[in-house]
Structure formats: structure tokens, C-alpha cells
C-alpha positions, 0 to 999 in steps of 0.5 A: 522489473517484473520477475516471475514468483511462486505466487504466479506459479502456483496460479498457473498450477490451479488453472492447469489441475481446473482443467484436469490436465497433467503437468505431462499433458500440458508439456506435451500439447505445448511441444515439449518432450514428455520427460524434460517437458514435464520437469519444466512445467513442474519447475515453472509452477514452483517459480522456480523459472524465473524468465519463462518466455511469454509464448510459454505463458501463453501457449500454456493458458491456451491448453489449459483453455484460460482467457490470456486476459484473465490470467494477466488480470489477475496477475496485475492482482499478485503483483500489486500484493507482493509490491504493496506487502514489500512497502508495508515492510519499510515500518513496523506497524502494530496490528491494530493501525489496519486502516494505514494498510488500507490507506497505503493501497489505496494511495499506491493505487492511485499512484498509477490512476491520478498522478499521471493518466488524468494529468497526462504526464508521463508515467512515474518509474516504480522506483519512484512510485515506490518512494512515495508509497514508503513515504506515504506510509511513514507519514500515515503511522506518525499520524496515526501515532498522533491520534492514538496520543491525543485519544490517551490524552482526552481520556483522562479529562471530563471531555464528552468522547465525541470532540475526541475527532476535533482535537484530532483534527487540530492535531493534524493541522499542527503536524502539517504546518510543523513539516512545511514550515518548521519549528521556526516563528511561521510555523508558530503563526500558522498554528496559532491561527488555527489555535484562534479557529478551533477555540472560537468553536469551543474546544478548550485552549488549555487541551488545544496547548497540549494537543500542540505540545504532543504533536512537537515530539514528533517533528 
């Protein structure tokens, strides 16, 4: 549901002050009385009107002499921001995993560009979009977890620091399989094979043991 914020107040605020109108000015050119008219404006610029009519919105950019088709684009802009701040507090997140907020846009965005535009299905409620994000996102810091762990890990062994990435990426495999099949025989199955994949390329079956081991305490 969409609710009007002091984020939206407050741009609404910069367009009238680039304009050099004041909040009487703008009251009075939309058709408002001078004194209550003014309070409005003041009111809705704090997001404190959490309802304004859309011909309010509109009459008001009008004045202000600001493209509606700008306004609302930038809109769509606030709203992704306080949608996607809102999903990022569903985890806690170090500082330094920047990359899953990146990420975590990134898949919110084509929430609304892949899943249903191009597959020509019906647009996801955003309950539902919001689900995926959060589950997305709990997804994307066990693995970044995964891969910090594995870095420790092949810190302390003689390994050359550029197989760091395909111990990582068996790790990834292996968390994969563990989450679709489980912790039964199948999942083990999967897991060997690529085991098998990953030595025949040169990675050392002992550290490919413990990379698997590490990822087990996260399933």
C-alpha cells in the first residue's frame, strides 16, 4: 500500500523553494485560503498528510511549474529506497557484506522486470515480492558467511590465493545440494560427484573435506 512519507514530503518541499514560491503562494495558486491553505502545505511537506489527494499532488507540481512525469519518476526512486531499507532490516548485515545490499536490489528490481513482464504472467502482490527479497537476502548472507569461512580456512594452508575462488564455488555447490535435497544420501551423491569434478581439476581432496564440513554447520 502506498503511503505518503516525509521522504516525499520533503521533495516536494525542494521543487516548491527551486521554484521561489512560498508555502502561502502555492496554497493560494492552487485555491486554498491563505492562512489554513498555507498550514496544509506546510503539513504535507513534513508528511504529516498521509492521504493528500492526487489532484492536490498534481495541482501543486503544476504551480510549481514540475513535470508530473518526473515527479512520479522520482517517486517510483523513494519508494524502491524505503521498500528495500525495509527488507535489508529483516538480517543483520556487517558493513562489509556491501555487496548483498547491492545484490538485494538488484533481485527486488527484477522481481518487477523478470518474473512477470517478460513471462507475461500476472503481476506478484508485494507481499509476496517482499517475501522473496527477505528470502533472498537470508540466502545471500549464509553464503557470503560461507565464503568469508572458506577465505579463513585457505588462509591458513600454503594454497596460492587465487584457488580461494574454486573452493568457493564448490562450497556453493554444496550448500545448494544440501538446501534442495537435504542432509540424506542424495544430497551426499550430488556432492561427491562434484567433489570427484573439482579434484580432477586440481584442488586437493583433503580441503574440498573441509570446505564440505564448513558449509554442514550451516544447513
Amino acid at each position: 500500500m502506498f503511503i505518503f512519507t516525509k521522504e516525499i514530503g520533503l521533495g516536494l518541499k525542494k521543487i516548491r523553494e527551486k521554484s521561489g514560491l512560498t508555502q502561502k503562494e502555492v496554497a493560494e495558486r492552487i485555491g486554498m485560503k491563505s492562512a489554513s491553505g498555507r498550514c496544509y502545505i506546510a503539513r504535507l511537506e513534513a508528511g504529516l498528510i498521509k492521504n493528500p489527494s492526487l489532484r492536490t499532488i498534481l495541482d501543486y507540481l503544476s504551480v510549481c511549474n514540475y513535470a508530473w512525469s518526473k515527479f512520479f519518476g522520482e517517486l517510483s526512486a523513494i519508494q524502491f529506497s524505503l521498500n528495500h531499507n525495509k527488507i535489508m532490516q529483516q538480517a543483520e548485515i556487517p558493513k562489509h557484506y556491501q555487496k548483498i545490499d547491492r545484490d538485494v536490489a538488484k533481485y527486488t528490481h527484477s522481481i518487477k522486470t523478470k518474473f512477470f513482464p517478460k513471462q507475461n504472467i500476472k503481476p506478484l502482490a508485494p507481499e509476496k515480492q517482499e517475501e522473496m527479497a527477505i528470502k533472498f537476502l537470508k540466502h545471500r548472507k549464509i553464503i557470503e558467511q560461507i565464503e568469508q569461512d572458506v577465505t579463513i580456512l585457505m588462509g591458513n594452508t600454503e594454497e596460492p590465493g587465487i584457488v580461494n575462488q574454486f573452493y568457493k564455488a564448490f562450497a556453493r555447490e554444496c550448500y545448494r545440494r544440501f538446501k534442495k535435497y537435504g542432509a540424506g544420501p542424495e544430497a551426499e551423491a550430488k556432492i561427491s560427484e562434484r567433489f570427484s569434478v573439482w579434484q580432477a581439476r586440481g584442488l586437493k581432496p583433503e580441503l574440498l573435506k573441509k570446505v564440505k564440513e564448513l558449509v554442514g554447520k550451516y544447513t
